[in-house]
TORSEGU-247586 format. One record per residue: residue in three letters; x, y, z of N, C-alpha, C in turn. Coordinates in steps of 0.2 Angstrom, whole numbers, plus 2048, in hexadecimal, padded with zeros to 3 digits. Layout:
// residues N
> code|n.px|n.py|n.pz|ca.px|ca.py|ca.pz|c.px|c.py|c.pz
> ALA|X|Y|Z|X|Y|Z|X|Y|Z .
...
END
This chain:
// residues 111
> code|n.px|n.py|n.pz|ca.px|ca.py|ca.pz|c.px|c.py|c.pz
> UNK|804|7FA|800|800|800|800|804|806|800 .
> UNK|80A|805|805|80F|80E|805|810|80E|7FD .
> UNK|813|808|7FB|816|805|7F4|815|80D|7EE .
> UNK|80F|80A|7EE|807|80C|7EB|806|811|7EA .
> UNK|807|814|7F1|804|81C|7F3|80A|81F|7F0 .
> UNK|810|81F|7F3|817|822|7F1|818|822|7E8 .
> UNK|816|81E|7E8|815|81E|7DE|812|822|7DB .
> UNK|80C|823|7DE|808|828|7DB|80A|82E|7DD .
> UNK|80D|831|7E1|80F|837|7E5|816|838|7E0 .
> UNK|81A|834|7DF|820|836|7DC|81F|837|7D4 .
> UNK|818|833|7D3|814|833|7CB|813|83B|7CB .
> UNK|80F|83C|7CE|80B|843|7CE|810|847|7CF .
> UNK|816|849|7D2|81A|84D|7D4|81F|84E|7CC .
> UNK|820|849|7CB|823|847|7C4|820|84C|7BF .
> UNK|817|84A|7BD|816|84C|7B8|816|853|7BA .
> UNK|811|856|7BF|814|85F|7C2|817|862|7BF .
> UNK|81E|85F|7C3|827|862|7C0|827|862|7B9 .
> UNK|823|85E|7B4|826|85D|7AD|81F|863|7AC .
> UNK|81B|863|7AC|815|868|7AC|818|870|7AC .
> UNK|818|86F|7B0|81D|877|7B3|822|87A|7B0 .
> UNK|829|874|7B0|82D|875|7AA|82A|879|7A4 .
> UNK|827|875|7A1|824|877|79A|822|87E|79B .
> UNK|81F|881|7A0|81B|887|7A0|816|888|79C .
> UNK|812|88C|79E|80B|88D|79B|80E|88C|793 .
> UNK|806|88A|78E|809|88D|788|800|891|786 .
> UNK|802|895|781|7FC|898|77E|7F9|893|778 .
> UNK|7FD|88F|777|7FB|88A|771|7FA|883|773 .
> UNK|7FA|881|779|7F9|87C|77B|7F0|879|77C .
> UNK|7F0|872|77B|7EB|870|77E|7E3|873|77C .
> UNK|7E0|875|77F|7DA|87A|77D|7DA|882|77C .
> UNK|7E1|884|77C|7E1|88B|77C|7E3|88C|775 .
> UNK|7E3|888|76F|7E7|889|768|7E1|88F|767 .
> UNK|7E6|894|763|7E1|899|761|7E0|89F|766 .
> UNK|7E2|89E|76D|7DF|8A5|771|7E1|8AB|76F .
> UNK|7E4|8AB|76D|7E8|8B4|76B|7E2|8B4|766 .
> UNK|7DF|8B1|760|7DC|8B4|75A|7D8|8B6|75F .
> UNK|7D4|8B4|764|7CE|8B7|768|7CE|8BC|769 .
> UNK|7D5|8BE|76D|7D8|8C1|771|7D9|8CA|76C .
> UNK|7DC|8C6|765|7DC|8CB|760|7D7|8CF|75D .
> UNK|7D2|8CA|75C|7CE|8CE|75A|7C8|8D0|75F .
> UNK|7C9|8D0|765|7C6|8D5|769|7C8|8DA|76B .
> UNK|7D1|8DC|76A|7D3|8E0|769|7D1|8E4|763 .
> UNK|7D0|8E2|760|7CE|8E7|758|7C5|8E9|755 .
> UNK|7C1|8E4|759|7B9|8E4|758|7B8|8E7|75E .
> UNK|7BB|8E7|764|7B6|8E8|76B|7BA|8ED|76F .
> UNK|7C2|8EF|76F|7C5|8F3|775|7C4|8F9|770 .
> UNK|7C8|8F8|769|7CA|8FF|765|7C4|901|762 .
> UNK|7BD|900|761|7B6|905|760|7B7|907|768 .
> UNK|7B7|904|76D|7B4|905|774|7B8|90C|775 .
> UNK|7C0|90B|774|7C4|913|776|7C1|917|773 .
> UNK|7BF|917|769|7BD|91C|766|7B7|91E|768 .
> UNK|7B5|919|76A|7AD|91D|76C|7AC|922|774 .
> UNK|7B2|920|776|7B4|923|77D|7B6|92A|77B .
> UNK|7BB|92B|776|7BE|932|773|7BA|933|770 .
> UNK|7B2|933|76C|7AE|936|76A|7AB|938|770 .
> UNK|7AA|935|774|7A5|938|779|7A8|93E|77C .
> UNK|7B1|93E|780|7B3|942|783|7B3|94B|77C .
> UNK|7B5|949|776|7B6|94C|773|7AE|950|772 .
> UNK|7A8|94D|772|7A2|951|771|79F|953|779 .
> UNK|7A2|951|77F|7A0|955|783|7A5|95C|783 .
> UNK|7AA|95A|783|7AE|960|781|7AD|965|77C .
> UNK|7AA|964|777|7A7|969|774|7A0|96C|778 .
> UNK|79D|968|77A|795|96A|77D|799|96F|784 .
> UNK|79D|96D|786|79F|974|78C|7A4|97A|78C .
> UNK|7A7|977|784|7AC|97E|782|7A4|982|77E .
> UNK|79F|981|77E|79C|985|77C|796|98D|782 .
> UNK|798|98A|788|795|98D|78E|79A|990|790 .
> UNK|798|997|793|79C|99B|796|79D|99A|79D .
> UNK|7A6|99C|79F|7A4|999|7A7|7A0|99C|7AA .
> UNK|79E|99A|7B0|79D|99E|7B7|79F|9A6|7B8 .
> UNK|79B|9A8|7BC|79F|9AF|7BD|7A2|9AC|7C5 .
> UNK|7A9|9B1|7C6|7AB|9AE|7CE|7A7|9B2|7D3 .
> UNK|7A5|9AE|7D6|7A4|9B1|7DE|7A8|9AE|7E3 .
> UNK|7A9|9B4|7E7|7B0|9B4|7EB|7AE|9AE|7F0 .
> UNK|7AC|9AB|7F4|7A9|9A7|7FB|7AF|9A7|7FF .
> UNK|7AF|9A8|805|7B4|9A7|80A|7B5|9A0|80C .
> UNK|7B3|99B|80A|7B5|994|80C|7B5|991|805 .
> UNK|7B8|993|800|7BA|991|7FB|7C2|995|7F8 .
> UNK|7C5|98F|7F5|7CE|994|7F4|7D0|994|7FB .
> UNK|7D1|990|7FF|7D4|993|804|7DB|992|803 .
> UNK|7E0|998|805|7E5|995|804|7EA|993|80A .
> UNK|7EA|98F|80F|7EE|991|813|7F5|98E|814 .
> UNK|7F8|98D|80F|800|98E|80F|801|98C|808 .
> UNK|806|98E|804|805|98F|7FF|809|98A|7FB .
> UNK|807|986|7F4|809|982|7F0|80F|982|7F0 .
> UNK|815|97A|7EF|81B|97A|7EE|81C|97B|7E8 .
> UNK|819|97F|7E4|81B|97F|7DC|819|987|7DA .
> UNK|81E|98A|7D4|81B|98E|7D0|819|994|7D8 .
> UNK|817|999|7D7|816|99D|7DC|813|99A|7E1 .
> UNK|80F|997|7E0|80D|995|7E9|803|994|7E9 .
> UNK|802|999|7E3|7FB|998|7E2|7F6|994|7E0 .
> UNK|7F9|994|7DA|7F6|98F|7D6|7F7|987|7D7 .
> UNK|7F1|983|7D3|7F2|97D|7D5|7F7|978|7CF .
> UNK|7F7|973|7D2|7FC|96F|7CC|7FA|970|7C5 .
> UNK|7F6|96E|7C7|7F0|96E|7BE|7EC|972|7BE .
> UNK|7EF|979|7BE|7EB|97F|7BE|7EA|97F|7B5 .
> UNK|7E3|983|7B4|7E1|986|7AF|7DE|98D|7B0 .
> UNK|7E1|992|7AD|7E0|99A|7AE|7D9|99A|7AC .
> UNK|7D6|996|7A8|7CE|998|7A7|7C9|996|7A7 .
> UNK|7CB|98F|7AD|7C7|98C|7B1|7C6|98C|7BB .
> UNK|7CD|98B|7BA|7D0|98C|7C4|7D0|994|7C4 .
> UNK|7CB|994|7C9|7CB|99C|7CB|7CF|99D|7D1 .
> UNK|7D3|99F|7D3|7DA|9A1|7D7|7D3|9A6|7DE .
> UNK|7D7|9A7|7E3|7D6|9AA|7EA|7D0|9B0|7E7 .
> UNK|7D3|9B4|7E1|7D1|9BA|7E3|7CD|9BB|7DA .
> UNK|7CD|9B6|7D5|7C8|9B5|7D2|7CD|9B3|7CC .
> UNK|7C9|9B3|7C7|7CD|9AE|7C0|7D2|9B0|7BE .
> UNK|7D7|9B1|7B9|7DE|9B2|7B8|7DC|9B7|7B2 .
> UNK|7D9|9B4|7AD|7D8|9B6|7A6|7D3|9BA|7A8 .
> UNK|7D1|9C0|7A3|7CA|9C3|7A4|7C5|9C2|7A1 .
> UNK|7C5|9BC|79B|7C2|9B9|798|7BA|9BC|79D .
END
């Protein structure tokens, strides 16, 4: 009975080892073909999905370049500044934009 067991333990550990060596393959077995899948969901399903992503970004970006901004109103719990940015003067923010981010005391541009 040990005989037995010990065989199949050294069978099984055997085949493993030779399994593993080989390393996965993409062409093995029942995966022959996966990349065509793989490819052509990359050309029918992700690249309309981005275009239709940059169509969408691009038409909401015309619908709100066509509105004018806000007018500023100054509010004391808004812009607060209390100690000033490690960049560039100290005001502005990283990804400032002069004619959108209105600064402490109102927009940059006079737009």
């Amino acid at each position: 009975m040990a005989y037995v067991l010990s065989h199949a333990l050294r069978r099984q550990f055997t085949v493993s080892a030779l399994k593993s060596a080989q390393g996965p393959s993409a062409v093995a077995g029942d995966h022959a073909g996966g990349y065509k899948v793989w490819k052509r969901l990359s050309f029918l399903v992700a690249m309309p999905a981005v275009g239709l992503c940059m169509l969408n970004a691009y038409l909401k970006h015309q619908e709100e370049h066509g509105h004018p901004r806000p007018e500023f109103v100054k509010y004391e719990y808004l812009r607060i500044r209390t100690k000033r940015f490690p960049w560039g003067d100290g005001t502005k923010s990283l990804f400032h934009n002069p004619h959108v981010n209105a600064l402490p005391d109102g927009y940059e541009d006079g737009h």
